[in-house]
BAPADREN-905104 format. One line per field, with one value per residue: residue number from 1; residue in three letters; x, y, z of N, C-alpha, C in turn. Coordinates in Angstrom, 1 decimal, m for minus. Layout:
BEGIN
num <- [NUM,...]
residu <- [ALA,...]
n.east <- [X,...]
n.north <- [Y,...]
n.up <- [Z,...]
ca.east <- [X,...]
ca.north <- [Y,...]
ca.up <- [Z,...]
c.east <- [X,...]
c.north <- [Y,...]
c.up <- [Z,...]
***
This chain:
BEGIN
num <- [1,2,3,4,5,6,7,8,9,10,11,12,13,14,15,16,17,18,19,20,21,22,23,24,25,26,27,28,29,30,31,32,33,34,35,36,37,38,39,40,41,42,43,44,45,46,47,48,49,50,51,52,53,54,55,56,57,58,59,60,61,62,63,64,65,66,67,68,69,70,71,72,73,74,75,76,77,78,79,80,81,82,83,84,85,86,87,88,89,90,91,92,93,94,95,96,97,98,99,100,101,102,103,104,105,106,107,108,109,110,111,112,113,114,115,116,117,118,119,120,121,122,123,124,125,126,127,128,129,130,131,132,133,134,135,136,137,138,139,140,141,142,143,144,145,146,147,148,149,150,151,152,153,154,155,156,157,158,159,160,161,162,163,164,165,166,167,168,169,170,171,172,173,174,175,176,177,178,179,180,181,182,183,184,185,186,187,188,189,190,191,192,193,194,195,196,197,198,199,200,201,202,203,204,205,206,207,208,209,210,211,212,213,214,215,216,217,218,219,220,221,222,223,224,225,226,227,228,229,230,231,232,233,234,235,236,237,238,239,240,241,242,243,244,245,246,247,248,249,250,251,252,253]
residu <- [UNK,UNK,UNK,UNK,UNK,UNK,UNK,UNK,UNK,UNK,UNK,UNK,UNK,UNK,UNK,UNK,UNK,UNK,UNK,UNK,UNK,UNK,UNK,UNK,UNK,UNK,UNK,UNK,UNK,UNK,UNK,UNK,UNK,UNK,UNK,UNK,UNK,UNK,UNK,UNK,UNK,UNK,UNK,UNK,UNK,UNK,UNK,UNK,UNK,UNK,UNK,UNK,UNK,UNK,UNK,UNK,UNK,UNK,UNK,UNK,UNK,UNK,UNK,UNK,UNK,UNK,UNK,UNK,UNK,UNK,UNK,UNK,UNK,UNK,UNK,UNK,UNK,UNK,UNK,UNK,UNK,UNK,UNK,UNK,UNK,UNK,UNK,UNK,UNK,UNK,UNK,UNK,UNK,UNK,UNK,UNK,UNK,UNK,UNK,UNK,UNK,UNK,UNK,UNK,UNK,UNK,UNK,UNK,UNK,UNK,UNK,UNK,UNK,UNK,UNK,UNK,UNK,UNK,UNK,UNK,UNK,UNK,UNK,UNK,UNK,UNK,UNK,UNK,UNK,UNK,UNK,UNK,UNK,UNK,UNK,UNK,UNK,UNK,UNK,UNK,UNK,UNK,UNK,UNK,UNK,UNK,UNK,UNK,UNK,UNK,UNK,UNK,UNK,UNK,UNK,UNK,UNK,UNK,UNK,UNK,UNK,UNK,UNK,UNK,UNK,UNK,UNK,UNK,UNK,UNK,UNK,UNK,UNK,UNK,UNK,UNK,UNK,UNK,UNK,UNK,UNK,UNK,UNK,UNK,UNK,UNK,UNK,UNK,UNK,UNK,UNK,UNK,UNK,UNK,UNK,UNK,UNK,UNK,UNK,UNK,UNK,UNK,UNK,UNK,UNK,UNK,UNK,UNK,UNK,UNK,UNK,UNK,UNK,UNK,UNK,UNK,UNK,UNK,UNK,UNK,UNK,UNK,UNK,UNK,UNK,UNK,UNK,UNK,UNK,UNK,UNK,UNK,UNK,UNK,UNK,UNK,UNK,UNK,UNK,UNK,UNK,UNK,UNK,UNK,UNK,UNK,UNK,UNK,UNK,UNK,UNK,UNK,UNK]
n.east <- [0.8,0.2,2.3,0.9,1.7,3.2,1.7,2.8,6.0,8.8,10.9,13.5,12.1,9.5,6.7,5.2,2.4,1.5,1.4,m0.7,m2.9,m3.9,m3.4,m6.3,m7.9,m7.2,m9.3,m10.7,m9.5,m10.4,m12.8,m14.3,m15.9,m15.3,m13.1,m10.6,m11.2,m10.1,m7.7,m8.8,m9.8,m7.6,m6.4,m6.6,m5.3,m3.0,m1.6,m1.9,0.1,2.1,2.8,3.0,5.0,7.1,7.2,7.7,10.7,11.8,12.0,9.3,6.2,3.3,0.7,0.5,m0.1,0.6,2.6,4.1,5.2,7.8,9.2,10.4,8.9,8.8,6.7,6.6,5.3,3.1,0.5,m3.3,m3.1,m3.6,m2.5,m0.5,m2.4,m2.9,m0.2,0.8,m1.4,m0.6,1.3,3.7,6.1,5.4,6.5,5.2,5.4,4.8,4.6,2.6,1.2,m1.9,m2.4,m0.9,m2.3,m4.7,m3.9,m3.2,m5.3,m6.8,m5.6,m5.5,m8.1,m8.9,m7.2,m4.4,m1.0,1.1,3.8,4.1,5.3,5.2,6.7,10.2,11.3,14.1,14.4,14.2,17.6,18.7,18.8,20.0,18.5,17.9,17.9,15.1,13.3,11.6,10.5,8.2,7.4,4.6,2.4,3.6,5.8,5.2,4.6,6.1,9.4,11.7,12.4,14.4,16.3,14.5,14.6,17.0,17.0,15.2,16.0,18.2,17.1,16.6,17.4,20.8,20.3,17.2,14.2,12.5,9.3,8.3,5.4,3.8,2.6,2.8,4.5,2.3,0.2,m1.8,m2.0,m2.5,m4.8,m6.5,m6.1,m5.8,m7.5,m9.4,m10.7,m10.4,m11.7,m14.0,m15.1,m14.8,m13.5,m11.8,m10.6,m10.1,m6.6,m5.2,m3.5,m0.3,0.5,3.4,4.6,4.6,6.4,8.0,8.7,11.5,12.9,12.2,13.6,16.1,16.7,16.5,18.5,20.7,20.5,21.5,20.4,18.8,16.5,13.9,11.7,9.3,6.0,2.6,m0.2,m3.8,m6.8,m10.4,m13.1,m15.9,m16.0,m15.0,m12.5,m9.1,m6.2,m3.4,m0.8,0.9,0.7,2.2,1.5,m0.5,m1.1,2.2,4.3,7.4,9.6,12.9,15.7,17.9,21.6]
n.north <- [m1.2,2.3,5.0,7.7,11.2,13.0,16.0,18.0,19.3,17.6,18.2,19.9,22.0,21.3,20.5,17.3,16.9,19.1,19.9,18.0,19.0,21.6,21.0,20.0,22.5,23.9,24.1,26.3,28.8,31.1,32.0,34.1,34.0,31.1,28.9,30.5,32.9,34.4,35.3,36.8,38.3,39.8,40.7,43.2,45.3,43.5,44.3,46.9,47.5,46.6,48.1,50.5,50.4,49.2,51.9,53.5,53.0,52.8,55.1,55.9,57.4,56.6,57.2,57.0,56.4,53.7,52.7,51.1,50.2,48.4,47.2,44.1,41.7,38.9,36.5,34.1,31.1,31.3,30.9,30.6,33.3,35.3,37.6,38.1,38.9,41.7,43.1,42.9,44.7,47.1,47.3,46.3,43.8,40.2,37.8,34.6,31.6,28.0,25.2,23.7,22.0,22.4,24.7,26.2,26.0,26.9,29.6,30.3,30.4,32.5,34.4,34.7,35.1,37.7,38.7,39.7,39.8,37.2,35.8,32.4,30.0,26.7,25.3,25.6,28.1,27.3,25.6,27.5,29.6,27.6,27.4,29.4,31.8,35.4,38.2,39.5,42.8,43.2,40.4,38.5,36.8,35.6,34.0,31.9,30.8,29.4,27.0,25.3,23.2,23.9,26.5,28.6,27.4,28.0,30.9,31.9,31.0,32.3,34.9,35.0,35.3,38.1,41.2,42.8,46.0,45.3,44.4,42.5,40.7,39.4,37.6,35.6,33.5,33.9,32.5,31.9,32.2,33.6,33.3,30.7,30.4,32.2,31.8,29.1,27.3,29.2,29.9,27.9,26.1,27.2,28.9,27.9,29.5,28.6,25.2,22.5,21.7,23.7,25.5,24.2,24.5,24.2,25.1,27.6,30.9,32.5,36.7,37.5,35.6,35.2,37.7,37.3,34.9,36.4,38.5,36.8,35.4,37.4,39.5,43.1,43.5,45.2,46.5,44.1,44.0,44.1,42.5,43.1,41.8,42.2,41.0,41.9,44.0,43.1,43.9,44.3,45.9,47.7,47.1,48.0,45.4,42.2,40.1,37.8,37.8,39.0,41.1,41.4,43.3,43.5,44.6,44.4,44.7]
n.up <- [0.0,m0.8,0.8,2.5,2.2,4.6,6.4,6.9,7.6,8.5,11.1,13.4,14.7,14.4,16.1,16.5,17.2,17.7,15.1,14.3,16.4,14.9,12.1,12.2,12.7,10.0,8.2,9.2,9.2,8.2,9.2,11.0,13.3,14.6,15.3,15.4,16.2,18.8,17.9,15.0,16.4,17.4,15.9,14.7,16.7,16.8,13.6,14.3,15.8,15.1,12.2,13.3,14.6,12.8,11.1,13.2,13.1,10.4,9.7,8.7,7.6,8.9,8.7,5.9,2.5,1.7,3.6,4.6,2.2,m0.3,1.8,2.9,4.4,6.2,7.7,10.2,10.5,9.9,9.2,8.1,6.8,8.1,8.9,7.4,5.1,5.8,5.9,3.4,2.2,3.4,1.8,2.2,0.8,0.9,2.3,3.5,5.8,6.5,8.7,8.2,5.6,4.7,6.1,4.5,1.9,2.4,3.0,0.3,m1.4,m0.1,m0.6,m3.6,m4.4,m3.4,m4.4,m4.0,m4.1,m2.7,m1.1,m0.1,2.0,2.1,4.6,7.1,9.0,9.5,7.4,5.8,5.9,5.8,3.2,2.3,2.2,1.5,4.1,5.8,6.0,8.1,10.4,11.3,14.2,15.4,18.0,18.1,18.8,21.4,20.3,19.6,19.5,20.4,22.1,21.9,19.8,18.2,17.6,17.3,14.7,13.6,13.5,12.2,9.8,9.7,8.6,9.2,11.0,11.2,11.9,14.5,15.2,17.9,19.6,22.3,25.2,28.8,31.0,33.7,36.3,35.9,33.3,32.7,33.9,32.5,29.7,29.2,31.3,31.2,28.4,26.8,28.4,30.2,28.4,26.1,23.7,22.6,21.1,23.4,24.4,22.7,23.7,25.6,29.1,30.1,28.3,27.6,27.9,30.0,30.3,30.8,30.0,27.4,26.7,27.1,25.1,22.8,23.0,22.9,20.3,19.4,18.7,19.9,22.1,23.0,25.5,26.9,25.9,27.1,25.8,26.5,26.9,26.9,28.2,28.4,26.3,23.7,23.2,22.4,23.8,24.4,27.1,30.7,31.4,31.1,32.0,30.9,27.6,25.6,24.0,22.1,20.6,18.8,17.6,14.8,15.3]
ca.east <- [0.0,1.4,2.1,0.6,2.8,2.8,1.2,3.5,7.3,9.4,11.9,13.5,11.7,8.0,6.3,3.8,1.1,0.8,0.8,m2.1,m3.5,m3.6,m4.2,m7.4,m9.0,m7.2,m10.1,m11.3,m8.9,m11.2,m14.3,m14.2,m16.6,m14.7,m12.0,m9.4,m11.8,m9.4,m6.8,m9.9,m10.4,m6.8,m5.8,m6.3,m4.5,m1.6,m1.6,m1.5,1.4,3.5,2.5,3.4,6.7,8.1,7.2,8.9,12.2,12.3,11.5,7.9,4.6,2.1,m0.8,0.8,m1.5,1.2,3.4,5.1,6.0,9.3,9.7,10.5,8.5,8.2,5.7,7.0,3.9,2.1,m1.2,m3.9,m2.4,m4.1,m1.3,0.2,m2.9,m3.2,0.3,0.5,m2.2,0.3,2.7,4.9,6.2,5.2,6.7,5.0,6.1,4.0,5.1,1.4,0.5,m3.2,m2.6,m0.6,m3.1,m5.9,m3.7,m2.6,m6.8,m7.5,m4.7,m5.7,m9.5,m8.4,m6.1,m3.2,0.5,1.6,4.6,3.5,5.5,5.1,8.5,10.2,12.3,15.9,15.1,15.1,18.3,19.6,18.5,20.7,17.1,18.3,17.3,14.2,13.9,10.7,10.4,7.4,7.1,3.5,1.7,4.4,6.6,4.3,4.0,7.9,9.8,12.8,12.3,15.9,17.0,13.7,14.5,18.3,16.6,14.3,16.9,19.3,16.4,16.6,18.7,21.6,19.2,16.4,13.5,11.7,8.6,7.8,4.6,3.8,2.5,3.3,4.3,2.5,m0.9,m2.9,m2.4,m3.3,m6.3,m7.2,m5.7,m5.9,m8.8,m10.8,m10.5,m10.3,m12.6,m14.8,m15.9,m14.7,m13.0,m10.5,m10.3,m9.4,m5.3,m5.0,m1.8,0.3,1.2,4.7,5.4,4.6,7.6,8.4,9.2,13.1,13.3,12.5,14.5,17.3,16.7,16.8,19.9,21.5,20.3,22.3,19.5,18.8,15.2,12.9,10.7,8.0,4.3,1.3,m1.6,m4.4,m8.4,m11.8,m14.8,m17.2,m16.0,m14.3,m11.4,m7.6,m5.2,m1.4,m0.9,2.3,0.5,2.0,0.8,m0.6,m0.4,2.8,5.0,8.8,10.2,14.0,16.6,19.1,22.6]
ca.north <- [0.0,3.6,5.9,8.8,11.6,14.1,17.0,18.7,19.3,17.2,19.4,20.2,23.2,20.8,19.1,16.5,16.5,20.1,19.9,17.4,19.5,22.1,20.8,19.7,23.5,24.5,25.0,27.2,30.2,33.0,32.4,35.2,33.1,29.9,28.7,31.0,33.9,35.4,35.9,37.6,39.7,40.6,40.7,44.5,45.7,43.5,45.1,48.8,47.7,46.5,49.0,51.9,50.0,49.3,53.1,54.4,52.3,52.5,56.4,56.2,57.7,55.4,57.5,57.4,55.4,52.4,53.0,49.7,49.8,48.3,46.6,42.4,41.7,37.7,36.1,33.1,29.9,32.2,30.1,30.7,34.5,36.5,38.7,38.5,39.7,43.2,43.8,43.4,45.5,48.2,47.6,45.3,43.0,39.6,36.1,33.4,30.4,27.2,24.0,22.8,22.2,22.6,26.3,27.4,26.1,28.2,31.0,31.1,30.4,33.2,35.3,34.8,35.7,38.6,40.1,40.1,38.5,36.9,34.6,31.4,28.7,25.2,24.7,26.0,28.9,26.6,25.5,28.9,29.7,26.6,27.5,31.2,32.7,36.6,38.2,40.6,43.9,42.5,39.2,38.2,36.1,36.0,33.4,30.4,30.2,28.3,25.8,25.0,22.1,24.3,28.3,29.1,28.0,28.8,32.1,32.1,30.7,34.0,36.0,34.8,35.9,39.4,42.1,44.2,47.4,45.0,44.2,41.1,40.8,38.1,37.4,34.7,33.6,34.2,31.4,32.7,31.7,34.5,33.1,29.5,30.6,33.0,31.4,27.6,26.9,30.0,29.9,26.3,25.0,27.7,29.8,27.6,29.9,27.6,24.0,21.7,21.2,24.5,25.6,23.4,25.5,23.5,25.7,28.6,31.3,34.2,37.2,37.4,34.0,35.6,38.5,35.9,34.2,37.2,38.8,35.1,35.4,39.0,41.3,43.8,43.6,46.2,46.4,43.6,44.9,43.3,42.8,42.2,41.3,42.8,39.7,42.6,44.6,42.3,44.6,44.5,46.5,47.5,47.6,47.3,43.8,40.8,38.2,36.6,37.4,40.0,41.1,41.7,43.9,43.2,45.1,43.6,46.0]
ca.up <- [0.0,m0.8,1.6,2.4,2.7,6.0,5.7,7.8,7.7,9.8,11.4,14.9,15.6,14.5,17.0,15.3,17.7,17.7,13.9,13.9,16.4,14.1,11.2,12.2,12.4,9.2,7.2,10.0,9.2,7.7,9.7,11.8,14.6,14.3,16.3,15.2,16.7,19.4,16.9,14.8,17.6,18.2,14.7,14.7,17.6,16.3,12.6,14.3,16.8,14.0,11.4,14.1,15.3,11.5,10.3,13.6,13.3,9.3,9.8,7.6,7.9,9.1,7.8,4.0,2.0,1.8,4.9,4.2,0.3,m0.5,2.8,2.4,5.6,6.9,8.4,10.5,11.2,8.9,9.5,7.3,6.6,9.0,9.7,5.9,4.2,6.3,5.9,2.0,1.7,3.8,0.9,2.2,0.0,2.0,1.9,4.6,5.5,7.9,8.6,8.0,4.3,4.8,6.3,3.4,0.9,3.0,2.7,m0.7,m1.9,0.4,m1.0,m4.4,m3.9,m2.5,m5.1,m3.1,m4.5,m1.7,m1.5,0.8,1.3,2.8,4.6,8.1,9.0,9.2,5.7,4.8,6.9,5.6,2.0,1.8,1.7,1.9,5.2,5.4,6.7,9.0,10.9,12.6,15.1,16.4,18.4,17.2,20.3,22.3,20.0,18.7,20.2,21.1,21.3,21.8,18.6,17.1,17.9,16.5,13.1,13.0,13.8,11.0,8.8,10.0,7.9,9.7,10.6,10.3,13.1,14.3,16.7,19.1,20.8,22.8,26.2,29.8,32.1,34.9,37.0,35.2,32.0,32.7,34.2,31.4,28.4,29.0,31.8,30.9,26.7,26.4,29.1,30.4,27.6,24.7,22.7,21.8,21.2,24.6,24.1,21.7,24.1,26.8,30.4,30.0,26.7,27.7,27.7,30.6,29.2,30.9,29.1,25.8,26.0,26.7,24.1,21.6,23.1,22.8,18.7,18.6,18.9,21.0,22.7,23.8,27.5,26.7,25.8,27.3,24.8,27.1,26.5,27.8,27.7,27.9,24.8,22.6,22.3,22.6,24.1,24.5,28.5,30.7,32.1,30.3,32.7,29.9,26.1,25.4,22.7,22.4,19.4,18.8,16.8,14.7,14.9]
c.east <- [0.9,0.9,1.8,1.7,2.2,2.5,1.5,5.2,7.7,10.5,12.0,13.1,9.8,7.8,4.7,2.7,0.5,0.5,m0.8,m3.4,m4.4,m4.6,m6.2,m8.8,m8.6,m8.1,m11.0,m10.7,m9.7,m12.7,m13.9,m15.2,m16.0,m13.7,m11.0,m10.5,m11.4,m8.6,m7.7,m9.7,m9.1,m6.0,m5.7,m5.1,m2.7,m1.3,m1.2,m0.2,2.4,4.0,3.5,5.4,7.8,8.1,8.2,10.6,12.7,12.3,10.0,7.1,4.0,0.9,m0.3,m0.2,m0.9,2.6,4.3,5.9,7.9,9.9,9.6,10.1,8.3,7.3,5.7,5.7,3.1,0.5,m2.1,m4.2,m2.9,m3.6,m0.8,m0.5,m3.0,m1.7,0.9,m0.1,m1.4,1.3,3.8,5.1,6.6,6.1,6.0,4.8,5.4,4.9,3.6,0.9,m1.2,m2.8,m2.0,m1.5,m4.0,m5.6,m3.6,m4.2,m7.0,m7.2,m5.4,m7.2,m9.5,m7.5,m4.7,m2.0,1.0,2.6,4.4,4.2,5.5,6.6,8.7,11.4,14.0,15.8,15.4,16.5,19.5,20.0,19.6,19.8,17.8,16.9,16.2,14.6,12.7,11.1,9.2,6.8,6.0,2.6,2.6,5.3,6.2,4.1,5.2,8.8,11.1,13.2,13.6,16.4,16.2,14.5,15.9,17.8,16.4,15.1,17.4,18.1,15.8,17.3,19.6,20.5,17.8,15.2,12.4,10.6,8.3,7.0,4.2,3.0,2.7,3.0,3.5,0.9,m1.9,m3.1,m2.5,m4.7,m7.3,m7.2,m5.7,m7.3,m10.1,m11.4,m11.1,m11.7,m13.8,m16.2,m15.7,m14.8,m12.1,m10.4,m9.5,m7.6,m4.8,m3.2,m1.6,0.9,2.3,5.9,5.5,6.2,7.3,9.0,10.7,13.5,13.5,13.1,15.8,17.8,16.6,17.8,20.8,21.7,21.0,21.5,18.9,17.0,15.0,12.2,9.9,6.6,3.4,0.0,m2.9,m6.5,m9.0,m12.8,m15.6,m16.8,m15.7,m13.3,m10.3,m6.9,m3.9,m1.8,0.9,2.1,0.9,2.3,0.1,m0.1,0.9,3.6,6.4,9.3,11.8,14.4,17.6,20.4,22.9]
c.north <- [1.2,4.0,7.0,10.2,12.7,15.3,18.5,18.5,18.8,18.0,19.4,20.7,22.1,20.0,18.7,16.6,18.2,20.5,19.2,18.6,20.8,22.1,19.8,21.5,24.1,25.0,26.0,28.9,31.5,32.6,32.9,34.6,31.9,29.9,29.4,32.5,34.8,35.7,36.7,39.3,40.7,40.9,42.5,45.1,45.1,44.0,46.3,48.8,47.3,47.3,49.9,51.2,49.8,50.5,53.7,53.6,52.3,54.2,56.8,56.5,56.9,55.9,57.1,55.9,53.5,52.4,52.1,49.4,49.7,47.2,45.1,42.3,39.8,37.5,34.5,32.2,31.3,31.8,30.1,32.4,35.9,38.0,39.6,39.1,41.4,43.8,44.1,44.1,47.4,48.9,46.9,44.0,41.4,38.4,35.5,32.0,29.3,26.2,22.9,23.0,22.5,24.5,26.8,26.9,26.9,29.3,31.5,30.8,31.9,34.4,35.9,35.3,36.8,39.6,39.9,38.8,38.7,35.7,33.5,30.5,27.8,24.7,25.1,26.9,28.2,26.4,26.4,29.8,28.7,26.8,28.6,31.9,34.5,37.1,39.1,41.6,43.5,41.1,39.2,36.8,35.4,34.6,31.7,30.1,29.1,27.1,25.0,23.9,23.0,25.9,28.6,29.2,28.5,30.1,32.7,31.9,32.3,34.8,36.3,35.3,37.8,40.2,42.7,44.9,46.8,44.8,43.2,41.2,39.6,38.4,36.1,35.2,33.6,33.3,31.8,32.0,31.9,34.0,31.3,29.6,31.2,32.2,30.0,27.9,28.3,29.8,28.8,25.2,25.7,28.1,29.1,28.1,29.5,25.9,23.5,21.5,22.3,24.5,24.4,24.4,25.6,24.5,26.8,29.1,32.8,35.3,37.5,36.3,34.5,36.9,38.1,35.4,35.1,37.7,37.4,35.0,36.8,39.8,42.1,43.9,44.8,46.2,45.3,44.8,43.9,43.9,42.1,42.3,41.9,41.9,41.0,43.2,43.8,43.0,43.9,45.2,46.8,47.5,47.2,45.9,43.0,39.9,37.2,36.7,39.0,40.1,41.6,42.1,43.9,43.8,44.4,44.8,46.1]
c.up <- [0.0,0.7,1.6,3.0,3.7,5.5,6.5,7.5,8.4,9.9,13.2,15.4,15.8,15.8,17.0,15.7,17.8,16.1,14.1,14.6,15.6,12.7,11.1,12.5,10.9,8.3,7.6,9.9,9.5,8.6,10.9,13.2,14.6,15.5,16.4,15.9,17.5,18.5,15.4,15.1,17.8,17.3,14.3,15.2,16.8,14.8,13.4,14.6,15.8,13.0,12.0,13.9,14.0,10.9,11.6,13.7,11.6,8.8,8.3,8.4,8.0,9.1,6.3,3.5,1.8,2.5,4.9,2.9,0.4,m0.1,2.6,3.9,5.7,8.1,8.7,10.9,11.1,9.1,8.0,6.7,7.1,8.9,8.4,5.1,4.5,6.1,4.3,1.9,2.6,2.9,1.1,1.0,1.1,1.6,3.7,4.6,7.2,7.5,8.6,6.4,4.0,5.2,5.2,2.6,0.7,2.4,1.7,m1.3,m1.2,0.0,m2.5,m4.9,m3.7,m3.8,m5.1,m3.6,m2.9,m1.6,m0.1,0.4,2.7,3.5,6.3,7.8,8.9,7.6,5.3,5.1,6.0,3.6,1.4,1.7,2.4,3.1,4.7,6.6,7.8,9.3,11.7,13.2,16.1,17.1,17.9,18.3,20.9,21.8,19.2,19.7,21.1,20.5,21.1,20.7,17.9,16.9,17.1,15.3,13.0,12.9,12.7,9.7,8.7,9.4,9.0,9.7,10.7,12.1,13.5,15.5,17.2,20.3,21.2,24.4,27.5,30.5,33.5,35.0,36.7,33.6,31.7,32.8,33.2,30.2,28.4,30.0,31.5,29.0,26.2,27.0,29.5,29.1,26.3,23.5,21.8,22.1,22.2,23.6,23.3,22.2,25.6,27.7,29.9,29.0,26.6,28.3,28.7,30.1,29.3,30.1,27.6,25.4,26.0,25.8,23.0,21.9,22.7,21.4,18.5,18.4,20.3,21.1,23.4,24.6,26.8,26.7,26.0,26.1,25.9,26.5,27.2,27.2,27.0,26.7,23.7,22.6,22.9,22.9,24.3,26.1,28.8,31.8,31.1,31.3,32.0,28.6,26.2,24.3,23.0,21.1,19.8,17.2,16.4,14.3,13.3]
***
């Protein structure tokens, strides 16, 4: 009997069972009530904070009608291109890259629908690393930590994909009591906004840990930024609480 082939990359940074888990909402991406729904909800806030943070470190306007044009921006466990389609439409010139073949299919149907050239590929950051893929002047990092077998080097991969001059962000979760309760037993179990097993405590990343781990990769990190939630509004905010979700912008000299 043939075999069927994996529909995921095998690689040091993958780990299989968070593929499967995974690839089992892939064709959930674009429904905006669906399981991907906090990242929906929070998908704004993170567009402005990146927007703002690449116009003031590249010195652009971030009213100008394409505040991004030019810029070769990555988009690391890309997903189903949440992140990648709002920032093409900035003008960035995008490439993103999953280690789940089902999310880039999503993304590049969704891309194409859409208008939008977008380079998507099915692979992991070392291949490209390993490939000579030239660096970009973006890196982003967003919601992929948590789910990587071994952040440290993840984190050196991303890096190496960073230009001299160039700027990567990294968000992720907070090891911490508040963001169990919030983000796994409230998410997961309470309010079931996210599929039982989405994240593991175990994987979760402090944020001294992760500026460690980006000084360690040669770039210089900036204060953490808490992104935190409001049930009643639906919204998102910047704060300086990251007890649960936060963000870490890192310069490369």
């Amino acid at each position: 009997m043939a075999q069927t082939a994996p529909n995921h990359v095998k690689s040091i940074s993958v780990d299989p069972s968070e593929m499967a888990h995974f690839a089992a909402m892939a064709e959930d991406w674009w429904n905006p009530n669906g399981k991907f729904k906090p990242l929906h909800i929070m998908n704004g806030l993170r567009t402005r904070f990146i927007k703002d943070e690449i116009c003031a470190h590249f010195m652009r306007d971030p009213d100008a009608e394409l505040p991004l044009k030019g810029l070769r921006l990555l988009d690391i466990g890309c997903g189903g291109g949440l992140l990648c389609e709002p920032m093409a439409r900035l003008g960035a010139i995008v490439t993103g890259v999953d280690a789940l073949e089902k999310n880039v299919k999503t993304a590049m149907a969704h891309a194409k629908a859409n208008g939008l050239e977008i380079d998507y590929r099915f692979g992991t950051v070392e291949a490209l690393v390993e490939g000579g893929e030239a660096p970009f002047d973006a890196v982003l990092n967003m919601e992929v930590m948590e789910h990587v077998v071994d952040p440290g080097l993840f984190v050196k991969d991303c890096a190496a994909m960073v230009r001299g001059g160039g700027i990567m962000f990294c968000s992720t979760l907070n090891r911490s009591a508040k963001a169990f309760t919030l983000a796994i037993f409230g998410a997961e179990y309470v309010m079931r906004w996210l599929p039982k097993g989405t994240h593991q405590y175990a994987k979760f990343i402090k944020p001294l840990e992760l500026t460690r781990m980006l000084k360690d990769a040669e770039l210089v990190p900036a204060t953490p930024v808490g992104m935190v939630f409001n049930p009643l509004t639906q919204i998102w905010k910047l704060s300086e609480d990251t007890g649960v979700n936060y963000v870490v912008v890192a310069m490369k000299p």
